[in-house]
C-alpha positions as CSV (number, residue, x, y, z in Angstrom):
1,X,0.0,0.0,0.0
2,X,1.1,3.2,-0.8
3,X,3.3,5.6,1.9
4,X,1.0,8.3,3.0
5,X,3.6,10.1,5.6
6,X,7.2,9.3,6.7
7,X,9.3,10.4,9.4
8,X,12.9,10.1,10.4
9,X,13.6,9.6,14.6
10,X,15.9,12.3,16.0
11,X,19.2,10.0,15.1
12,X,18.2,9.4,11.6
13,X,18.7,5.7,12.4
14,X,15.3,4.7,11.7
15,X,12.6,5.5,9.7
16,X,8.8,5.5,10.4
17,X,6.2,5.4,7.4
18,X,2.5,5.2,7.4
19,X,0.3,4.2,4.9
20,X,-3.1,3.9,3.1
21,X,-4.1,0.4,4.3
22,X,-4.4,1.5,8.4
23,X,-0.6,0.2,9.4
24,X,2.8,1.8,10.1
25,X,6.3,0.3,9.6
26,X,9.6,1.1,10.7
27,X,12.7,0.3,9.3
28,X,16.3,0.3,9.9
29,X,18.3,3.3,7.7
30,X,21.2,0.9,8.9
31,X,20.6,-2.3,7.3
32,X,17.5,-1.3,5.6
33,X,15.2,-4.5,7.2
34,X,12.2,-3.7,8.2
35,X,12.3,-3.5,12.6
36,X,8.1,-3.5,13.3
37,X,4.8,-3.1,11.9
38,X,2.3,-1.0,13.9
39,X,-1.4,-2.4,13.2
40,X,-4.4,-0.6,15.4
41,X,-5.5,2.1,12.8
42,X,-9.1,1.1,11.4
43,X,-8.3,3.8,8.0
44,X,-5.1,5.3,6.6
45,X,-2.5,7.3,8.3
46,X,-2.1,10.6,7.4
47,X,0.9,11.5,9.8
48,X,3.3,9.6,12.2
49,X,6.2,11.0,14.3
50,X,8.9,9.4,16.5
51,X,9.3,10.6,20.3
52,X,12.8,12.7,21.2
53,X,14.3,9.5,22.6
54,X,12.7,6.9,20.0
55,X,10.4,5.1,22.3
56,X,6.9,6.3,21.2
57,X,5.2,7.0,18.3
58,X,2.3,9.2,17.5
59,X,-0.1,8.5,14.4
60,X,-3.3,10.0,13.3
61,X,-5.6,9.2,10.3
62,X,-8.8,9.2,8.7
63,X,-10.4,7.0,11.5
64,X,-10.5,10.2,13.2
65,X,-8.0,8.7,16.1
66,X,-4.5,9.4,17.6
67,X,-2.6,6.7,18.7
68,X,0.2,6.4,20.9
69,X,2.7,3.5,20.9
70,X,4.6,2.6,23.1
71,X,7.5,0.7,21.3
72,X,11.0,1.3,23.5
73,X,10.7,-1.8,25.4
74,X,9.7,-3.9,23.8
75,X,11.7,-7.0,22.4
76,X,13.6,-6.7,19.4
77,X,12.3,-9.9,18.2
78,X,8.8,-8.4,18.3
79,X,8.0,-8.0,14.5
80,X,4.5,-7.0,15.1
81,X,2.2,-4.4,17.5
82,X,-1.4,-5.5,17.0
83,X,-3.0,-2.7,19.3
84,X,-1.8,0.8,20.4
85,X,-0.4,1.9,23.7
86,X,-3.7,4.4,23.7
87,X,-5.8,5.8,21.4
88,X,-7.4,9.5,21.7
89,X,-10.2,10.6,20.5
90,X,-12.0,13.9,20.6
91,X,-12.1,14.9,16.7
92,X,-15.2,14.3,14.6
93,X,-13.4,13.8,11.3
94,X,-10.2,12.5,9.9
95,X,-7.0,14.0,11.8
96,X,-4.4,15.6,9.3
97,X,-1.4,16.5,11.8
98,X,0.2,16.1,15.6
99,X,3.1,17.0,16.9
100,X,4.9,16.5,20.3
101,X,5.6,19.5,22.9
102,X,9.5,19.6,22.5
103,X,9.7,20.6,26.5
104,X,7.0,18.3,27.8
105,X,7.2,14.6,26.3
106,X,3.6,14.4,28.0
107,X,2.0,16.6,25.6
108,X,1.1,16.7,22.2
109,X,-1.5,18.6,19.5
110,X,-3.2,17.4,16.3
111,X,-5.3,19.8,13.8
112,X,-7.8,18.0,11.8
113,X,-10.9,18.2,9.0
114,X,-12.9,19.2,11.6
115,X,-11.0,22.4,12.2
116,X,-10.0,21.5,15.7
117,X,-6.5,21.5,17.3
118,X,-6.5,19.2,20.1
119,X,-3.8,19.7,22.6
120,X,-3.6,16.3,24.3
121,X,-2.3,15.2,28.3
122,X,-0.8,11.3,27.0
123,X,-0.4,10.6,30.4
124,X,-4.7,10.5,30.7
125,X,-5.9,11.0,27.2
């Protein structure tokens, strides 16, 4: 399915994509393998970014969520995440962008089609 957004994390050493058919992958810039595929979103993904320290990962899409994943410790052998960390909802349709609060790793915002800009606590939802 076709990339719909794509991020580096803050080392460059991996890379995140999301796509039209509801999933995420990341992948090694290193050796180029593919490390994990996030599965949880019910549309596509419009946008998808990596935490400062690599171990979460926000999405948003036209299912009008945003998900968090938690994805730092988990196993290295884990190829596959069937089911966010936690998903967020307040929007009414699709969500088109988030970003994290560079001094508060707690804290995010996404804008969507419903003209809304959500700033979220991801310690409650």
């Amino acid at each position: 399915s076709a990339a719909t957004c794509c991020r580096f994390n803050h080392n460059g050493e991996q890379v995140l994509a999301g796509s039209q058919n509801a999933t995420l992958h990341i992948f090694s810039t290193v050796s180029f393998e593919e490390l994990m595929v996030l599965k949880g979103h019910l549309l596509g993904v419009r946008a998808c970014v990596f935490s400062f320290d690599s171990s979460q990962i926000l999405s948003c899409g036209t299912d009008q969520m945003v998900c968090l994943w938690n994805i730092g410790g988990l196993d290295r052998h884990v190829k596959v995440v069937n089911a966010p960390s936690l998903i967020l909802r307040g929007h009414t349709q699709g969500v088109r962008a988030l970003s994290w609060n560079p001094r508060d790793v707690h804290a995010a915002c996404s804008s969507g089609d419903d003209g809304r800009l959500i700033v979220w606590d991801l310690t409650t939802g």
